[in-house]
C-alpha positions as CSV (number, residue, x, y, z in Angstrom):
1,X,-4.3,-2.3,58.2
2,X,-2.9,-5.0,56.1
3,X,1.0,-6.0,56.2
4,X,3.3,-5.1,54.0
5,X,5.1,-7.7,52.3
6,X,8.6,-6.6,51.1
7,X,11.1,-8.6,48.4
8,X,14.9,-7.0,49.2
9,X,16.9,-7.3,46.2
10,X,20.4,-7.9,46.6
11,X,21.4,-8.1,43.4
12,X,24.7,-8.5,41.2
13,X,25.5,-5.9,38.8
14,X,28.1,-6.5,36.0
15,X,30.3,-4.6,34.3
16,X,28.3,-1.8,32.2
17,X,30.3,-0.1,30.3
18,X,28.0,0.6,27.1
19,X,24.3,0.3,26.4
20,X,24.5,-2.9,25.6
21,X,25.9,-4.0,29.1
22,X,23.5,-2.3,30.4
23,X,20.7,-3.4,28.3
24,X,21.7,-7.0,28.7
25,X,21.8,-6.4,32.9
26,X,18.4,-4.8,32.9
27,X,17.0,-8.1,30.9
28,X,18.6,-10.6,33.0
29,X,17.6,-8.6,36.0
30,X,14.1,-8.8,35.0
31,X,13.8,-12.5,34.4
32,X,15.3,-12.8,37.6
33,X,13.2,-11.0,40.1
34,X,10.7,-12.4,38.1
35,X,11.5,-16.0,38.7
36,X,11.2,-15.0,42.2
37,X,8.4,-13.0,42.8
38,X,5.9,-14.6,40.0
39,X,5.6,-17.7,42.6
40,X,4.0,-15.1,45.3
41,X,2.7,-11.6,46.0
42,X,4.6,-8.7,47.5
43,X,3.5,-5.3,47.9
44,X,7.0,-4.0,47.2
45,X,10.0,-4.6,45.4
46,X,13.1,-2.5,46.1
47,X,16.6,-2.6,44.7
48,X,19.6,-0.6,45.4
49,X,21.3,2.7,44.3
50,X,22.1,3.1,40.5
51,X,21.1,-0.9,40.1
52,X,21.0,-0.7,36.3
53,X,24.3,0.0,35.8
54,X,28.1,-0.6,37.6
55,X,28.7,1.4,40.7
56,X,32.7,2.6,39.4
57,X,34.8,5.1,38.4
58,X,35.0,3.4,35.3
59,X,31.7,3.1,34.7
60,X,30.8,7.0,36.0
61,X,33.2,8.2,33.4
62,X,30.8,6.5,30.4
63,X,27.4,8.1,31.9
64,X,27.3,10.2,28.8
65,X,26.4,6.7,27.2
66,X,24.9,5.0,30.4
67,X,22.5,7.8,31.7
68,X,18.6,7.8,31.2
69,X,16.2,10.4,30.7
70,X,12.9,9.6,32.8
71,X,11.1,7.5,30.7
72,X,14.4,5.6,29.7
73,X,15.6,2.0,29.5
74,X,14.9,1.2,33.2
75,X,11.9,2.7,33.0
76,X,10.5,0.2,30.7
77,X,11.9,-3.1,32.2
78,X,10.5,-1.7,35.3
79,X,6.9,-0.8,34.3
80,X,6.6,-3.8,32.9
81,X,8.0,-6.2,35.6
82,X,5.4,-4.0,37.8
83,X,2.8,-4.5,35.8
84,X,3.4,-8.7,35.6
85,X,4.1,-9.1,39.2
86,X,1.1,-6.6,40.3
87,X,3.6,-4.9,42.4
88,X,4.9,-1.4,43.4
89,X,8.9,-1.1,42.2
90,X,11.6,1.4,43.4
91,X,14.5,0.9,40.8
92,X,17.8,2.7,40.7
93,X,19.4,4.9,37.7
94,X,21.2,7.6,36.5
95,X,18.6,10.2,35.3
96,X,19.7,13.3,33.3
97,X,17.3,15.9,33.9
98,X,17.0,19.4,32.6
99,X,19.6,20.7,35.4
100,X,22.1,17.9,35.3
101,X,22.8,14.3,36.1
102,X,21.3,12.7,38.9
103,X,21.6,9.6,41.3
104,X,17.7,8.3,41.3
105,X,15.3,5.9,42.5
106,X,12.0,5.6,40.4
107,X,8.9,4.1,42.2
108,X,6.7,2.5,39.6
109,X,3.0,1.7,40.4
110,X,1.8,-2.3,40.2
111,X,-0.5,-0.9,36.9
112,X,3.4,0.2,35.1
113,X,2.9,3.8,36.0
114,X,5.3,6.2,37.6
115,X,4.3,7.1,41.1
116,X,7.2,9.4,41.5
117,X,11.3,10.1,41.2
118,X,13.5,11.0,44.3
119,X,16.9,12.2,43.1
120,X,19.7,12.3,46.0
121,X,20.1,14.7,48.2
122,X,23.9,14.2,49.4
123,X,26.3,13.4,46.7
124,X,29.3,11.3,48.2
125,X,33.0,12.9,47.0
126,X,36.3,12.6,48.4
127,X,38.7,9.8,48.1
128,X,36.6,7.0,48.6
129,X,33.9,8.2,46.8
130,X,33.4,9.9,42.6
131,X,29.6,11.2,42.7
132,X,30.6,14.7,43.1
133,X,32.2,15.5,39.7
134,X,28.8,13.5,37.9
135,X,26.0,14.2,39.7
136,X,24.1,16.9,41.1
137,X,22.1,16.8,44.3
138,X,18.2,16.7,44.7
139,X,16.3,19.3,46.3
140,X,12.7,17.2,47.3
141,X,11.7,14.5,49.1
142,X,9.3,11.6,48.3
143,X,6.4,10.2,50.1
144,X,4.3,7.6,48.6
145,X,1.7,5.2,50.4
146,X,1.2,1.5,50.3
147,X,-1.4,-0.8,52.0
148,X,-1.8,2.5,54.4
149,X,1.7,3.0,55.3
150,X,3.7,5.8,54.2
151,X,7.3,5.0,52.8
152,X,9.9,7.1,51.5
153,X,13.1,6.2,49.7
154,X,16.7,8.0,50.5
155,X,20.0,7.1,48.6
156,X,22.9,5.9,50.7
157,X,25.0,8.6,51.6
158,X,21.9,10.6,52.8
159,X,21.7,8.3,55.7
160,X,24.6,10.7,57.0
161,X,22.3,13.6,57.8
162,X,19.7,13.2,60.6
163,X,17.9,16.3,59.6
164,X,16.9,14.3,56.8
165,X,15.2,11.4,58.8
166,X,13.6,13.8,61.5
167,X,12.1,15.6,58.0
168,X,10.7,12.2,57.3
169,X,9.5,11.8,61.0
170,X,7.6,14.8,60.6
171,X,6.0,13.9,57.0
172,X,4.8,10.8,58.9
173,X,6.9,8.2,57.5
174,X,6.4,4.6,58.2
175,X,9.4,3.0,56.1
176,X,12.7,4.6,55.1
177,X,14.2,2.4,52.1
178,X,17.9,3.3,51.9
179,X,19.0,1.8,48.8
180,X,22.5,1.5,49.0
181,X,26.0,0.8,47.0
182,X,27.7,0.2,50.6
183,X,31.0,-0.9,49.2
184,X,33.8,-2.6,51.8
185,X,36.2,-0.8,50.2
186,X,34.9,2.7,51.0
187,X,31.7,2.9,52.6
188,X,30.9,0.4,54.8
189,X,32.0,1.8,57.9
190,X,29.4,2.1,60.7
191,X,26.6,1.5,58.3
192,X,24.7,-1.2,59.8
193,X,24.9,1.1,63.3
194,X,24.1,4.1,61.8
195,X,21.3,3.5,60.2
196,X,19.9,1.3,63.5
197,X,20.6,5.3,65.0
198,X,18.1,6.7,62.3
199,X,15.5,4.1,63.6
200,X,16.0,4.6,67.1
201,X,15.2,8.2,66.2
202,X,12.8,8.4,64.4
203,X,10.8,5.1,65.7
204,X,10.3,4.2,62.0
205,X,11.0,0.8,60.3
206,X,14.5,1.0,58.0
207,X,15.4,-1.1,55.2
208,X,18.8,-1.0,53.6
209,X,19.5,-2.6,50.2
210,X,22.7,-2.8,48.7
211,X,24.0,-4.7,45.5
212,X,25.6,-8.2,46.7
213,X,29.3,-9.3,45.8
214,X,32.2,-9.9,47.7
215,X,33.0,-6.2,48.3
216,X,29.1,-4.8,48.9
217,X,26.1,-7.2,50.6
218,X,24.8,-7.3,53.8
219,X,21.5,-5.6,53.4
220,X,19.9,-4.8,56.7
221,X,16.4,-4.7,58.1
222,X,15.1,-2.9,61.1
223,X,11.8,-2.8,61.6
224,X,10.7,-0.7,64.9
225,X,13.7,-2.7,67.0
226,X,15.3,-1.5,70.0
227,X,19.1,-2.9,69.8
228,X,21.1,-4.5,67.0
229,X,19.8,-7.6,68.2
230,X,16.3,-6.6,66.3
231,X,18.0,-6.5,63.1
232,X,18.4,-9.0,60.5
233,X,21.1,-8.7,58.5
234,X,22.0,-10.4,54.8
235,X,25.6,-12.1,53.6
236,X,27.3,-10.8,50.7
237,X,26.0,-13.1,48.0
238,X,22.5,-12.2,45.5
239,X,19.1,-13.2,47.0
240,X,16.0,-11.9,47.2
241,X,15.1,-11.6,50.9
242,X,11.5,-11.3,51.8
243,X,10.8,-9.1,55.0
244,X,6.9,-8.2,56.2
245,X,6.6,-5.0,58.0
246,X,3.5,-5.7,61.0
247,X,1.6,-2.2,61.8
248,X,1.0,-3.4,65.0
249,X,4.7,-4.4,65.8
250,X,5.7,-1.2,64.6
251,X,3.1,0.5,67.2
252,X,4.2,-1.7,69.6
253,X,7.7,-0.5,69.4
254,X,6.6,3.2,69.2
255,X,4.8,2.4,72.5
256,X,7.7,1.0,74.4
257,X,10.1,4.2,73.2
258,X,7.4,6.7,73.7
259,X,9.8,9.5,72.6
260,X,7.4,11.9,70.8
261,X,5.6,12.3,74.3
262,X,9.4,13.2,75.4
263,X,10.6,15.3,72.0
264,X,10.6,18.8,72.2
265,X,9.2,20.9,69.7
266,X,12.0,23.0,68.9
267,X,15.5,22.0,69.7
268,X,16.8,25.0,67.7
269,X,15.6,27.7,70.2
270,X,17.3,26.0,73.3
271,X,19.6,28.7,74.4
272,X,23.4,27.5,75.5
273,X,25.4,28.6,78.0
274,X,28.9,28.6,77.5
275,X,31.8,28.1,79.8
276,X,34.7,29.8,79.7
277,X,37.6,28.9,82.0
278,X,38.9,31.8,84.2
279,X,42.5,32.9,83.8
């Protein structure tokens, strides 16, 4: 089995606040990665959560303007970037679909066709967060295959929910891309160890993309490790950041674990006793 060669894009969004922001941003964005990734070859191309437009309360209350439908604005910078660079793309947008407003990542094939959508699952709300009164949640996973391994995408806040990754253990998942708007501000906290957790679990590789700035960066890459001190981890500012995922290392590190000779089939029916202190 070939390697899979992976460009991380840690990229700066602008302000977006009309079409034409936003129009402008997907341009730039475009000539960008492609000033990058025309000088070599990679498999896949990944940026973060909602990366074509401003991740704000500002900006979520113009989404009647800013969001897509499917074969929208991103849509076509994205096929066609694909298409140049020969390359598989998963692209973050707001996509309006015929039950509501959803946060989505679009994986575009290398011949500019849509492989698939995943729409997330979790919808961040409270006081650090505004999804909740925009967006509705997604209801399917996504499995798509490249160079023979099996990689699914998840949108930031689903990392929170380990059913979620075992579900993705189960469908036989090789890479989990969490593409991320990790912000300092409100959502930073234990990221970088909870999603080294996930791949603990799960033995799969992870790869976390956020947008860069001085409030977001430090994407993070995991690939099979066994302690923080298998990660590599990104600073705040916009790079492109080229990581290989090995199918042997990956075996390698499933072999060391070994914990799906030590899982059990079904937690759910363990029965537990309960211990009640006596008057």
């Amino acid at each position: 089995m070939a390697d899979l060669r992976i460009l991380a894009c840690q990229i700066e969004v602008p302000q977006t606040r009309t079409t034409a922001d936003r129009d402008q941003h997907l341009a730039t964005l475009s000539k960008k990665i492609q000033s990058v990734a025309e000088t070599d070859q990679y498999d896949l191309i990944v940026l973060p959560e909602l990366s074509s437009i401003e991740y704000s309360d500002e900006a979520f209350k113009v989404l009647d303007d800013l969001e897509e439908p499917l074969a929208g604005p991103s849509y076509d910078m994205v096929s066609d970037l694909a298409r140049k660079l020969k390359s598989t793309v998963v692209y973050g947008f707001p996509h309006r679909g015929p039950k509501g407003r959803h946060i989505s990542q679009g994986v575009m094939g290398p011949d500019g066709g849509l492989i698939g959508r995943y729409d997330k699952m979790h919808i961040a709300g409270g006081i650090r967060s505004g999804e909740v009164p925009h967006f509705i949640p997604g209801d399917r996973l996504l499995v798509f295959e490249i160079n023979g391994f099996r990689v699914a995408p998840i949108i930031c806040y689903d990392l929170r929910f380990a059913p979620l990754a075992e579900r993705l253990r189960q469908a036989g998942v090789d890479l989990v891309l969490q593409c991320a708007a990790h912000s300092t501000k409100f959502a930073f906290q234990a990221w970088h160890e909870t999603l080294l957790t996930r791949a603990l679990e799960t033995e799969m590789a992870w790869l976390g993309v956020n947008r860069a700035g001085e409030d977001w960066g430090r994407s993070i890459w995991v690939a099979g490790g066994q302690s923080m001190a298998d990660t590599q981890v990104l600073d705040t500012r916009e790079q492109a950041w080229s990581v290989t995922l090995s199918y042997n290392a990956l075996a390698i590190a499933k072999t060391k674990s070994n914990l799906e000779a030590k899982r059990f089939a079904d937690y759910t029916s363990l029965p537990v006793k309960e211990y009640k202190r006596g008057r």
